[in-house]
C-alpha positions as CSV (number, residue, x, y, z in Angstrom):
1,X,26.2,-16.9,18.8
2,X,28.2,-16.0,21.9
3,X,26.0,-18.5,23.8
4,X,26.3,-21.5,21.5
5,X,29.9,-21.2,21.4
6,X,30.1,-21.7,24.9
7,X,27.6,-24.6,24.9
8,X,29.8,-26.5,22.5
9,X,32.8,-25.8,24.8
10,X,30.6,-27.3,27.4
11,X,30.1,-29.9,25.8
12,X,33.9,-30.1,24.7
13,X,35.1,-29.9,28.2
14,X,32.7,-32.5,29.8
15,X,34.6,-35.0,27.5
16,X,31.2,-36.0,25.8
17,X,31.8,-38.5,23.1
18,X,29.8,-37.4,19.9
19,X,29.4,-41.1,19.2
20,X,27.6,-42.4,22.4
21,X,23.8,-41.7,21.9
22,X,23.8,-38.8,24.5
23,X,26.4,-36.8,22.8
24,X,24.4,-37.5,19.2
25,X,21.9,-35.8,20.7
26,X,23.4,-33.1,22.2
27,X,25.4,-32.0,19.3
28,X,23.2,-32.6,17.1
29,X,20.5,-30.0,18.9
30,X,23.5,-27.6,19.3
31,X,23.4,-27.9,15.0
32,X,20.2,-27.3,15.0
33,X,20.5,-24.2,17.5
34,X,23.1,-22.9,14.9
35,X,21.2,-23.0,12.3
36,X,18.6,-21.3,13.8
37,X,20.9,-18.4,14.6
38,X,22.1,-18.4,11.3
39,X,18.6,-18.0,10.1
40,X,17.7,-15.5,12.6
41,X,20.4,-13.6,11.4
42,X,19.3,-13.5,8.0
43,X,16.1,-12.2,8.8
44,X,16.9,-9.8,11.3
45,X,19.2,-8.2,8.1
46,X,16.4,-8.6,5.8
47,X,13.8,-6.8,8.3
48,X,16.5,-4.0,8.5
49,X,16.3,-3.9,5.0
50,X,12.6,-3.6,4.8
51,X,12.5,-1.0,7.1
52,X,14.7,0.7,5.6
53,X,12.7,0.6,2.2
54,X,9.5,1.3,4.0
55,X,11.0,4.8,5.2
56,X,12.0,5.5,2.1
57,X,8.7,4.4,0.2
58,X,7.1,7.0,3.5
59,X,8.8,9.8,2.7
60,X,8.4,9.3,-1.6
61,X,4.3,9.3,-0.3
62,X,4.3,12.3,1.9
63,X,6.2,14.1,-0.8
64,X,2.9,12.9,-3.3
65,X,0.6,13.7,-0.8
66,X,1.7,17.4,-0.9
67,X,1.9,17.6,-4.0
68,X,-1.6,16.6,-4.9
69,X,-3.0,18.1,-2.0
70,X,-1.4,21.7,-2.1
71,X,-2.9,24.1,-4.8
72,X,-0.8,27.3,-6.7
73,X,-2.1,29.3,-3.5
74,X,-0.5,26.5,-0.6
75,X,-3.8,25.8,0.5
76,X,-4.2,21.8,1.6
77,X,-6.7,20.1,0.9
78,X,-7.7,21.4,-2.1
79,X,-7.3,17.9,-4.3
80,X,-10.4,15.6,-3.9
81,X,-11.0,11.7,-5.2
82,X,-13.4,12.7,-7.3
83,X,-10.7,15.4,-9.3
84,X,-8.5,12.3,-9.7
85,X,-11.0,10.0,-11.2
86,X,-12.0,10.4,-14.4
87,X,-15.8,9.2,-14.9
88,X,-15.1,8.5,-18.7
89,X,-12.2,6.1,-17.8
90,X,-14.5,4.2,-15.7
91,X,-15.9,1.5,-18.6
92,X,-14.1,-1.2,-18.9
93,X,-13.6,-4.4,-21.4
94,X,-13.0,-7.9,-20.5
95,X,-10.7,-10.1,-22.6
96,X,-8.7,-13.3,-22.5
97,X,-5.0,-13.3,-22.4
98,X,-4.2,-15.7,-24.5
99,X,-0.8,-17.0,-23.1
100,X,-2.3,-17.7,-19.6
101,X,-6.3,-18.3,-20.1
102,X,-7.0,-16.0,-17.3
103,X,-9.2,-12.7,-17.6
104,X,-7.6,-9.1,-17.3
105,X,-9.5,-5.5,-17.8
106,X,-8.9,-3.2,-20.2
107,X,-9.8,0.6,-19.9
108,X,-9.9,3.0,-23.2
109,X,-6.9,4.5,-22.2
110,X,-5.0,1.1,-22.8
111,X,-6.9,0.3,-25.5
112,X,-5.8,3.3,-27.2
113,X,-2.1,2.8,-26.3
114,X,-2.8,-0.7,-27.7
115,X,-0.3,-2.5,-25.5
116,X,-0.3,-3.7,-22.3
117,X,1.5,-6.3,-19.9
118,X,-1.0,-9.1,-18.3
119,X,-1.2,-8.7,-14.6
120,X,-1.3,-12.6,-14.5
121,X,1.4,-14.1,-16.2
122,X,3.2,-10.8,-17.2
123,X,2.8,-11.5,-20.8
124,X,3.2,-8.1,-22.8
125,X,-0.4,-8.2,-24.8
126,X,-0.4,-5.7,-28.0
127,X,-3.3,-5.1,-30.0
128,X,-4.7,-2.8,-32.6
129,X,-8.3,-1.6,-33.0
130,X,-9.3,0.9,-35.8
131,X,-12.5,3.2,-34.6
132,X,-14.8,1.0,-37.0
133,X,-14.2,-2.2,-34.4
134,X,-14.4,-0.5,-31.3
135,X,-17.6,1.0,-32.3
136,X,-18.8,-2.4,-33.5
137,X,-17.6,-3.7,-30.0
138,X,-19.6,-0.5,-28.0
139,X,-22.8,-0.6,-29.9
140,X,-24.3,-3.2,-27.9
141,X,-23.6,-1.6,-24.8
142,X,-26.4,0.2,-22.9
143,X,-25.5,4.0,-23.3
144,X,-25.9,6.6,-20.4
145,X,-28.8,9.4,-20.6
């Protein structure tokens, strides 16, 4: 900012007239200049920001790291994909939201909380299935041997 200050002084002191087509131009690319700056300075705050959150978001996963991968003993490296993943969670059902149009995935574990928020328009989506329907609605499906 320092610098376009003394550009416009410059300009002040050479006794440019902001009317005549050379001082148009010339003040008018030192308003543009300042609104870059201003911008700039905008995004260096919201970088700082980010940063900022990103260190934060760093430490909250190395905290999770350790605590899935230490066991009761302190041993690392004792927590493995597959002891997070739960096979049986793995089938899903497709449905329409009915707000947006768009598909979304259900696992059981949603369909037995019976609500859920649509990743595409946000819409919260409740529903209710008695063990009669979803069996009706899994009887088709090939089953696992």
């Amino acid at each position: 900012m320092d610098k376009l200050a003394y550009l416009k002084g410059l300009l002040d002191g050479q006794d440019v007239d902001k009317n005549s087509k050379d001082g148009k131009v010339l003040y008018a690319i030192c308003d543009a200049i300042e609104a870059l700056v201003k911008r700039n300075e905008e995004l260096e705050d919201r970088v700082a920001e980010l940063e900022e959150l990103c260190d934060i978001l760093d430490e909250d996963l190395g905290d999770l790291e350790e605590t899935l991968l230490d066991d009761e003993d302190g041993e690392e490296g004792s927590c493995r994909f597959e002891d997070l993943y739960d096979e049986e969670d793995d089938e899903q059902y497709e449905t329409v939201c009915p707000t947006c149009g768009k598909c979304i995935l259900l696992d059981e574990r949603t369909l037995e909380e019976g609500e859920t928020v649509c990743p595409n328009c946000g819409e919260e989506l409740e529903f209710d299935f008695d063990e009669r329907e979803i069996e009706a609605l899994t009887a088709d499906l090939p089953t696992e041997e």
